[in-house]
C-alpha positions as CSV (number, residue, x, y, z in Angstrom):
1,X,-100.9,70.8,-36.0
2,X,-98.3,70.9,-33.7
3,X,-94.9,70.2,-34.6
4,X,-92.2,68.5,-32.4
5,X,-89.2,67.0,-32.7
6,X,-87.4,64.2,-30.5
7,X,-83.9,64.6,-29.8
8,X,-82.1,61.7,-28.3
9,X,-79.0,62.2,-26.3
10,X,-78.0,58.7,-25.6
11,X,-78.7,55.4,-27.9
12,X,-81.7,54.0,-26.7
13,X,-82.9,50.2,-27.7
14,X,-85.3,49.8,-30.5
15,X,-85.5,52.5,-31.9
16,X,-82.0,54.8,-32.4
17,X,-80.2,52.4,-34.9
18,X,-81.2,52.3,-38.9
19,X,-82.9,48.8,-39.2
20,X,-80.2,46.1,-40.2
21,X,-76.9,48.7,-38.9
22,X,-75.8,45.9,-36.4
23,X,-77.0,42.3,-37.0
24,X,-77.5,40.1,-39.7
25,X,-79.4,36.6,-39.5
26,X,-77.2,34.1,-39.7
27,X,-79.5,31.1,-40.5
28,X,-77.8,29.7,-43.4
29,X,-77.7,25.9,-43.6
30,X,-78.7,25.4,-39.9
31,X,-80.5,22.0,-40.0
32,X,-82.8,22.0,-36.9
33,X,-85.3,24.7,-36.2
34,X,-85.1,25.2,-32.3
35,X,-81.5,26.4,-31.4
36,X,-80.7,26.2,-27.7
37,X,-77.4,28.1,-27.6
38,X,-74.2,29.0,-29.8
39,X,-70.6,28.5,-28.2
40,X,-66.8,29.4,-30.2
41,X,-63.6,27.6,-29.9
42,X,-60.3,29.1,-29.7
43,X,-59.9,29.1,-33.6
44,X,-63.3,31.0,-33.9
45,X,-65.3,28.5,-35.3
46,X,-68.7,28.9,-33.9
47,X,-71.2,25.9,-32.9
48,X,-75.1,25.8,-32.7
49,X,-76.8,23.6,-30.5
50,X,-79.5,22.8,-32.0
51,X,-83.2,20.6,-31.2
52,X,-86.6,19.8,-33.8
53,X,-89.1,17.4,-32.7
54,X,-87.0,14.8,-30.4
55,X,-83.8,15.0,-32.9
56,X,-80.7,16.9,-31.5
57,X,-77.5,18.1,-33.9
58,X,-74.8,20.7,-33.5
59,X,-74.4,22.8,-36.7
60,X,-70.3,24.6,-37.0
61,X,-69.9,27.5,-39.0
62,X,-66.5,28.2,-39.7
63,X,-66.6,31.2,-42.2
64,X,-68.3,33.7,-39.0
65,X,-71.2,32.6,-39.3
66,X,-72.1,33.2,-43.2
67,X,-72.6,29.0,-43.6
68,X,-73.3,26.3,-41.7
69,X,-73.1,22.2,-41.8
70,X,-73.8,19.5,-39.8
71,X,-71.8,17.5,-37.6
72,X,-72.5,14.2,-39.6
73,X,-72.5,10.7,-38.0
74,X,-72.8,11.0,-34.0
75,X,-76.3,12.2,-33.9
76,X,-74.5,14.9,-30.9
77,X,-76.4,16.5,-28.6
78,X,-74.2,18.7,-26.3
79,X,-71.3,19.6,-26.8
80,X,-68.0,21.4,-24.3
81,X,-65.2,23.6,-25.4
82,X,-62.2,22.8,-23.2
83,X,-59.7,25.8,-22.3
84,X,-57.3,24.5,-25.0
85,X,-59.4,24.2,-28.2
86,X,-60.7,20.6,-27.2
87,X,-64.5,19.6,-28.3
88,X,-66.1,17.0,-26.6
89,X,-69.6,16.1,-27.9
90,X,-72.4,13.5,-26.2
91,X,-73.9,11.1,-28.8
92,X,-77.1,8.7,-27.6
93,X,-76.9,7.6,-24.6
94,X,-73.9,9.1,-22.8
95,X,-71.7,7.6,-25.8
96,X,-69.3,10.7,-25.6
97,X,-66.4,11.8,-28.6
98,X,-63.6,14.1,-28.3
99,X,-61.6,16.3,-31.4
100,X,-58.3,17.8,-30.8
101,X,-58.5,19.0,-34.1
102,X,-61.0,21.6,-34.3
103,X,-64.2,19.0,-35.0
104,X,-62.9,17.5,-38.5
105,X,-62.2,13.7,-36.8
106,X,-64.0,12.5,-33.5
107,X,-62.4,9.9,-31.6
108,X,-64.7,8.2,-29.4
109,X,-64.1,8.2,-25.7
110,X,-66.4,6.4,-23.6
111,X,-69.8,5.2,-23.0
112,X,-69.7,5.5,-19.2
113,X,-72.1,2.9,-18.6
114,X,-75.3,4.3,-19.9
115,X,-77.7,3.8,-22.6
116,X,-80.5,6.4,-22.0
117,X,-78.9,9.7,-20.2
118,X,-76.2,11.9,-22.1
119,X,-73.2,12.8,-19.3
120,X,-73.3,16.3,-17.7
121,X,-70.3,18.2,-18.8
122,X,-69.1,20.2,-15.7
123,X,-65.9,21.7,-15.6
124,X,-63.0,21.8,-18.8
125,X,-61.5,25.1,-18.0
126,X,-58.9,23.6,-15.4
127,X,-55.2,22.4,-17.1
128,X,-54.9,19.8,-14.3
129,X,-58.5,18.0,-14.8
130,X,-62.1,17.8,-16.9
131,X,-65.0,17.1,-15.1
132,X,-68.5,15.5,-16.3
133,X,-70.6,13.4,-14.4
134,X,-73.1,10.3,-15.7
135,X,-76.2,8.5,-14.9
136,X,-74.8,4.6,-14.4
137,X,-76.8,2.2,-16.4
138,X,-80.4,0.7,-15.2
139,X,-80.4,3.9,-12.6
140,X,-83.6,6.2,-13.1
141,X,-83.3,8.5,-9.8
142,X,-80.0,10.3,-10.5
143,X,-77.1,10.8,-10.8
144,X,-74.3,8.2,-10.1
145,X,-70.6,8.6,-11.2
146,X,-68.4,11.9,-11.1
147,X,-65.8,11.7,-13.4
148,X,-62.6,13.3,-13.9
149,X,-59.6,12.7,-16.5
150,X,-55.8,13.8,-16.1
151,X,-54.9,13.5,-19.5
152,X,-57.3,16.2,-21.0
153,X,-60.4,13.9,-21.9
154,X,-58.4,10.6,-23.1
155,X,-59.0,8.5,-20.5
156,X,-61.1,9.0,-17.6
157,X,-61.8,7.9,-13.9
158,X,-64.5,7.7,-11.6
159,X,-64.3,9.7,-8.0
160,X,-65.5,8.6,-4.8
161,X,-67.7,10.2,-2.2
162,X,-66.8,8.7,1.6
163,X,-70.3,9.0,2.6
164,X,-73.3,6.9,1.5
165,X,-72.4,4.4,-1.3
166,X,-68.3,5.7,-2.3
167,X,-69.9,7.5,-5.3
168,X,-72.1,10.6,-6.0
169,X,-75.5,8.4,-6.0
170,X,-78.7,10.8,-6.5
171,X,-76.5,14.0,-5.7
172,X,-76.9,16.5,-8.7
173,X,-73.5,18.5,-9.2
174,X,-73.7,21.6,-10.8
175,X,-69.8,23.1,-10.5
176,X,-66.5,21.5,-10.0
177,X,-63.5,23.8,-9.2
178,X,-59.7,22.9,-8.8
179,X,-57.2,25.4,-6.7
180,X,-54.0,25.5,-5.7
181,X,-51.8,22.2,-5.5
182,X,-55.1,19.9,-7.0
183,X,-57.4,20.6,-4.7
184,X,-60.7,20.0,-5.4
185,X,-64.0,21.2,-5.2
186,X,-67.9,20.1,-6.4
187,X,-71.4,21.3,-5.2
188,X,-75.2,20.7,-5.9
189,X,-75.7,24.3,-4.9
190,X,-76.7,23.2,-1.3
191,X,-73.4,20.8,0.2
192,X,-69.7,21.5,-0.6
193,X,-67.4,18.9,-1.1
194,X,-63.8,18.4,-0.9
195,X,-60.8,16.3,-2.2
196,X,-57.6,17.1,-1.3
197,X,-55.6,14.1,-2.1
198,X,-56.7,11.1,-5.1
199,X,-60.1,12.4,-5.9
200,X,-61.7,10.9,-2.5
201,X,-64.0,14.5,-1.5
202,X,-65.7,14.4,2.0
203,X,-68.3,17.1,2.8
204,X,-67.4,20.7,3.7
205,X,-68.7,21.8,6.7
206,X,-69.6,25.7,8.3
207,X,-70.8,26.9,5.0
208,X,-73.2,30.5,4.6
209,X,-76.7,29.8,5.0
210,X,-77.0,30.8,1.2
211,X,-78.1,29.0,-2.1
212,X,-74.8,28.2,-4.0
213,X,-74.2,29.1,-7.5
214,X,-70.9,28.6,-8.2
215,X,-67.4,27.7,-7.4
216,X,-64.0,29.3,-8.2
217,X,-60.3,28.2,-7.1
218,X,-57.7,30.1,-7.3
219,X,-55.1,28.6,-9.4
220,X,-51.9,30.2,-7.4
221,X,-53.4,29.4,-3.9
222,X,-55.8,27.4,-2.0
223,X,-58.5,30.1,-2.1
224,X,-61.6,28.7,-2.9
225,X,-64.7,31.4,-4.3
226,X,-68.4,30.5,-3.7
227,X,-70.6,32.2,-5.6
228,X,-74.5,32.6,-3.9
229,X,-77.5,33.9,-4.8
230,X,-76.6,36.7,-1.5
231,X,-72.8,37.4,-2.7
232,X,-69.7,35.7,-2.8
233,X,-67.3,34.2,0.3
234,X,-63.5,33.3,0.0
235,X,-62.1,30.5,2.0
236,X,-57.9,30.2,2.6
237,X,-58.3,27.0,4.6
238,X,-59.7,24.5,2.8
239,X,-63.7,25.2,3.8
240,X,-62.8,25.8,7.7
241,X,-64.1,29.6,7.7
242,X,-65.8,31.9,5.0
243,X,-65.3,35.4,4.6
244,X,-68.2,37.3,2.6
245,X,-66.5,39.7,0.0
246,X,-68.8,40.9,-2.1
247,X,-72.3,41.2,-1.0
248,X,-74.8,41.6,-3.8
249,X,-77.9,39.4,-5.2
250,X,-75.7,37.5,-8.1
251,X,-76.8,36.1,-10.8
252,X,-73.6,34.9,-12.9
253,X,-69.7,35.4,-11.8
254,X,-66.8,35.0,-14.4
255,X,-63.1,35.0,-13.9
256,X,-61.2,36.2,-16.7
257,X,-57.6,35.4,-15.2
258,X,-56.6,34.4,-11.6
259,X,-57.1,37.7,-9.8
260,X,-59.5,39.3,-12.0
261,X,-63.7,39.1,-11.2
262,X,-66.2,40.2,-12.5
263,X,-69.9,39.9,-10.7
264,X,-73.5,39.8,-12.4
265,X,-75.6,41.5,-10.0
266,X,-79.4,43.0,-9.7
267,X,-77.9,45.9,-9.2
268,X,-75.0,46.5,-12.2
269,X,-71.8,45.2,-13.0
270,X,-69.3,44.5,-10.4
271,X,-65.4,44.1,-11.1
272,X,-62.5,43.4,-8.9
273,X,-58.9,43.3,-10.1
274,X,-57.3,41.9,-6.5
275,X,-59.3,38.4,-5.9
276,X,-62.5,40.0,-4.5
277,X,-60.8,42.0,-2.0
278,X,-62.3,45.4,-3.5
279,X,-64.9,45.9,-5.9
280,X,-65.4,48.7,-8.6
281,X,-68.8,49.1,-10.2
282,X,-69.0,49.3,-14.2
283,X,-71.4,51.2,-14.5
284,X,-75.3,50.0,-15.6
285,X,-76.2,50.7,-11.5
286,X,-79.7,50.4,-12.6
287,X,-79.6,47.5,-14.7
288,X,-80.1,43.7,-13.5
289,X,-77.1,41.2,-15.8
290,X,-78.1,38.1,-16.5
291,X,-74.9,37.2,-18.4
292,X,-71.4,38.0,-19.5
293,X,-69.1,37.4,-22.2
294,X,-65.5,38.3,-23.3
295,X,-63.4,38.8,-26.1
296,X,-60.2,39.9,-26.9
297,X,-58.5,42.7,-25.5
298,X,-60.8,44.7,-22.4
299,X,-64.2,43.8,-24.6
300,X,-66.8,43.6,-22.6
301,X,-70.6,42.0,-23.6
302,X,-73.5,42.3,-20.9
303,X,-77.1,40.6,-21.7
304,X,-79.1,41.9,-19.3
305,X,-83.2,43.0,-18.9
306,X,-82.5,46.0,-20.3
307,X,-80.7,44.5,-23.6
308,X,-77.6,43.9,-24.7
309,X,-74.1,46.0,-24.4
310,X,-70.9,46.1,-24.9
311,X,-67.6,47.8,-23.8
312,X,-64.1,47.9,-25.2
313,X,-62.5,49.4,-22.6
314,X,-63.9,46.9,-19.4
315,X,-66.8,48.8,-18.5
316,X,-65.6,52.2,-18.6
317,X,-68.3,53.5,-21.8
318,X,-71.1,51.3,-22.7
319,X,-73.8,51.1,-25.9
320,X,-76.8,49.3,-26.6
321,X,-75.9,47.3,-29.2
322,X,-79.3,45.5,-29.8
323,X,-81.3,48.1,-31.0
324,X,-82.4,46.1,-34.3
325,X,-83.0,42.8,-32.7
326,X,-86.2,41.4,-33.5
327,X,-86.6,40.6,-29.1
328,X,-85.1,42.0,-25.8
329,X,-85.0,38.6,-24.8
330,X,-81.6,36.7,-25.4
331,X,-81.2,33.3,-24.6
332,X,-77.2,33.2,-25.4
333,X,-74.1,34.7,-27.0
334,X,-70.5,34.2,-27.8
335,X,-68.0,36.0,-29.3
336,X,-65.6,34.5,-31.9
337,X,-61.9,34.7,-31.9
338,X,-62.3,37.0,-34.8
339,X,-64.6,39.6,-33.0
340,X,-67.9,39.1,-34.4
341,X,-70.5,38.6,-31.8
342,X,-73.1,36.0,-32.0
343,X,-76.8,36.0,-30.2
344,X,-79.7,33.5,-30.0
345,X,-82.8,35.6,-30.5
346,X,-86.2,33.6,-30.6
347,X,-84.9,30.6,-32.1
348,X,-82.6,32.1,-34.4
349,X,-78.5,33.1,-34.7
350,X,-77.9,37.1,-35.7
351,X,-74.5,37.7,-35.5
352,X,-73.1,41.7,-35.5
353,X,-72.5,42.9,-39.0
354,X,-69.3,44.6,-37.5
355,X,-66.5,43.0,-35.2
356,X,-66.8,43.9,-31.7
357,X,-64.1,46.6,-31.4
358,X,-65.9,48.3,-34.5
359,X,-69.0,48.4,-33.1
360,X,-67.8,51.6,-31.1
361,X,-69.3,54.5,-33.1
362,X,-72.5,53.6,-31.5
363,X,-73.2,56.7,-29.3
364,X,-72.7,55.7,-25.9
365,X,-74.4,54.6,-23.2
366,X,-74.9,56.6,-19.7
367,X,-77.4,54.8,-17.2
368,X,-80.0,57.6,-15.6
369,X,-79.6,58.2,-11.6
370,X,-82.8,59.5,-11.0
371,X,-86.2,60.0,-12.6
372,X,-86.5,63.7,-13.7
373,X,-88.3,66.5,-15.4
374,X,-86.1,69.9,-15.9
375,X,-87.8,72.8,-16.8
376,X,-87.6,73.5,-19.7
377,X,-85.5,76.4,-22.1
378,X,-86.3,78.8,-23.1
379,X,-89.3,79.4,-20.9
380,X,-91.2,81.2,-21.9
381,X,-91.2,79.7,-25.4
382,X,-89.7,81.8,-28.5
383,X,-90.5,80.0,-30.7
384,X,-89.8,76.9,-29.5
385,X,-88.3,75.3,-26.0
386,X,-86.4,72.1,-25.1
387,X,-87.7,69.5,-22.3
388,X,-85.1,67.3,-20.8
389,X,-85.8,64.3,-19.0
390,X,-84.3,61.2,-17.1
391,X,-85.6,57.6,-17.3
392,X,-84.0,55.3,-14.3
393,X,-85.9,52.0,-15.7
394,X,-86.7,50.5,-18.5
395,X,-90.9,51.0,-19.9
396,X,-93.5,52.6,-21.6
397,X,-93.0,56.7,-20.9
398,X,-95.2,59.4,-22.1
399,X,-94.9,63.0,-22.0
400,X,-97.6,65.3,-22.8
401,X,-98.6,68.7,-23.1
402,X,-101.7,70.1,-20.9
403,X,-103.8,73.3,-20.7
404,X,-103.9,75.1,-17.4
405,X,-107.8,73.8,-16.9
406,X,-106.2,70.1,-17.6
407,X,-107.3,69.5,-21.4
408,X,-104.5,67.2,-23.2
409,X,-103.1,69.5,-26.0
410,X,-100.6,67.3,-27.2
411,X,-98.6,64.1,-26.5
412,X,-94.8,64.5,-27.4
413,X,-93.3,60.8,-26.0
414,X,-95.9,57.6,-26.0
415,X,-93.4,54.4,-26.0
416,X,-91.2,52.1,-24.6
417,X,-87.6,53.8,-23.5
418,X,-84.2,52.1,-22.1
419,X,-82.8,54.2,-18.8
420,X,-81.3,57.3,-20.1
421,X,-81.0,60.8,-20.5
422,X,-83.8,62.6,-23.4
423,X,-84.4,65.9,-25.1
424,X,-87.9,66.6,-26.4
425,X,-87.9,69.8,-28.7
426,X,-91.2,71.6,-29.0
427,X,-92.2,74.3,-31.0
428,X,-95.8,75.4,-31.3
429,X,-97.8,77.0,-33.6
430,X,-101.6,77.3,-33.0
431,X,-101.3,78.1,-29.0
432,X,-102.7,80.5,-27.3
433,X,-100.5,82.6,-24.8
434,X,-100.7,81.6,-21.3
435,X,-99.3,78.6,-19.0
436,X,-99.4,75.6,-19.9
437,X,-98.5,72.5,-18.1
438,X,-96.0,69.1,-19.3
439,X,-96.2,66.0,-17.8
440,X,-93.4,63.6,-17.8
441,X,-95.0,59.7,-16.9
442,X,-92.9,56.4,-16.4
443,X,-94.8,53.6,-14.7
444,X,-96.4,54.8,-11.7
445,X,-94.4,57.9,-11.5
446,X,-95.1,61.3,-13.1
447,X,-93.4,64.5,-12.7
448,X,-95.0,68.1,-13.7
449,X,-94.1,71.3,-14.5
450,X,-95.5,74.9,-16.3
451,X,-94.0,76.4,-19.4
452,X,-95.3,79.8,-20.1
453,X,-96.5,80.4,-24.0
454,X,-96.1,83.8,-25.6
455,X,-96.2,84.9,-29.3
């Protein structure tokens, strides 16, 4: 038989990593079985949302994840970590509680006028407001109230719309942004409105012709950022004229101070350090990002279609860091104050054995430009020869050896590969001399070349 040997130049997914290296399931004590995502609060407790059979709960974990218990008493169902440490949770109904102490004592807040629908929270990132909006009481269309409190979820106050009915009636918000001196800004990714004095918004008028995702204000200036599913546009006067600054299919945008971006695309990772006005690519050109997360210092965590990965130095270097995963597919993360990075793989927490910024001796990561076979060396073989290849996407890839009248002699590669760069060793031992042909296969491409065999 044969013998070969697979060298791998980069970490690939799956497959490079000793089972159990990175994650650990971190299941312990969780009291529902369906978990919908996992948040952290500025003192790195971590939260589970959490759903079985009609009954919600949010389980905290304040030991990294090693234990979890209950939040006892409210019955919660969502819950929203403001900028400052702040938890808000939504009871039955839209009965809604607040903690300013890190979820050991809940103070309740309001009701809002509902029995039936929990409150949408929308925006608690802003010092000068929090946003949520509520269903009013006896309504079963949509939405009716958008609230907003000044005195960082005490108390709170209804805004007004000066079209239809002086409220939000049946209009669905999905972001609320503040910017410069209070100004500020809602959509239901179609409209834009806009309230620059005692929370009264009017519509927003000469807008791109684009599905909206999101909205960002700066906090230094009037600027205004709206994030589409076609790139995103800046506004200096208050909505009167858009200027496209980044055009890209987006999928997520994230702010992590007032002048630096950084932009989830189909195409990579995007990051501007000067409000949008240029952009540098991080890397993963090939890759479509789905999410992003940060944590202290310049770390970096991606979830994309390709898996998960992480940088420590803002996207300079990346690694796969979800090679033992039980699924690709991951429905949310969070890192915790103290480094340790949390995922929701089907229906189950696994947090990282390893802090974040230890999780760098992982080989790393270099994203494929172009699918291709080299020839390979030595040619011809004594005794053996090396074949280096280059994946650009993610799938199944084979790579075999043929005879010269076409006869398969012997497959080297039959599996599922990341984007990357591989070495395939090959050393013979029952061949005959003469050419022989190898035949690289990703998808619907294939690439051939001869390799000459003599003893």
């Amino acid at each position: 038989m044969n013998k070969f040997i697979v060298v791998i130049l980069l970490l690939i997914p799956f497959i490079s990593t000793p089972q159990s290296s990175l994650w650990q399931l971190s299941n312990n004590g969780l009291s529902l079985s369906y978990l919908n995502s996992v948040k952290s609060d500025t003192s790195g407790n971590v939260y589970a949302e959490c759903i079985d059979g009609g009954y919600w709960g949010i389980n905290k974990s304040t030991d990294n994840g090693l234990s979890w218990i209950n939040i006892q008493g409210i019955m919660p169902m969502a819950i929203e970590i403001a900028y400052n440490g702040y938890l808000f949770i939504c009871g039955p109904g839209s009965s809604t509680y607040r903690s300013i102490d890190q979820g050991n004592s809940w103070q309740f807040v309001s009701d809002f006028g509902s029995t039936e629908v929990p409150p949408k929270f929308l925006s608690f990132e802003n010092p000068k407001a929090f946003f949520l909006q509520c269903w009013y009481q006896g309504r079963v269309i949509g939405p009716q109230y958008l609230y907003y409190s000044l005195d960082y979820g005490k108390t709170w106050n209804s805004a007004h719309y000066y079209y239809g009915l002086h409220d939000f009636g049946d209009i669905n918000l999905i972001s609320v942004a503040v910017s410069g001196n209070n100004v500020v800004w809602t959509t239901d990714g179609n409209k834009v409105f806009l309230a620059t004095s005692n929370y009264r918004f009017y519509d927003v008028n000469n807008l791109p012709n684009n599905s909206i995702l999101n909205l960002y204000g700066s906090s230094d200036s009037n600027e205004v950022f709206l994030v589409t599913g076609a790139g995103i546009y800046q506004s200096s006067d208050t909505g009167s004229s858009w200027t496209q600054i980044l055009s890209r299919h987006i999928f997520y945008f994230k702010a992590i101070t007032s002048g630096s971006f950084f932009a989830a695309t189909d195409s990579g990772l995007f990051m501007s350090s000067n409000k949008g006005v240029t952009w540098n690519q991080c890397g993963l050109e090939n890759i479509t990002i789905k999410s992003i997360e940060f944590g202290e210092s310049n770390t970096v965590v991606v979830n994309s279609n390709q898996g998960l990965f992480l940088s420590n130095n803002l996207g300079e270097n990346w690694s796969v860091i979800n090679s033992d995963l039980p699924d690709s597919v991951i429905t949310s993360i969070a890192i915790n104050k103290n480094g340790y990075l949390f995922v929701v793989v089907n229906n189950k927490i696994y947090r990282s054995i390893k802090t974040v910024q230890n999780l760098t001796s992982v080989n790393n990561f270099v994203i494929a430009n172009e699918f291709k076979l080299y020839q390979n060396y030595p040619n011809p073989i004594n005794p053996s020869t090396r074949i280096k290849y280059s994946v650009v996407r993610g799938g199944n890839v084979t790579l075999k050896i043929y005879d010269i009248l076409g006869r398969e002699i012997e497959t080297l590669v039959n599996g599922y590969q990341s984007p990357g760069n591989y070495e395939v060793e090959f050393a013979p031992k029952s061949l005959s001399d003469g050419v022989y042909i190898y035949r690289l296969q990703a998808g619907d491409n294939y690439l051939l070349k001869k390799m000459i065999y003599l003893k």
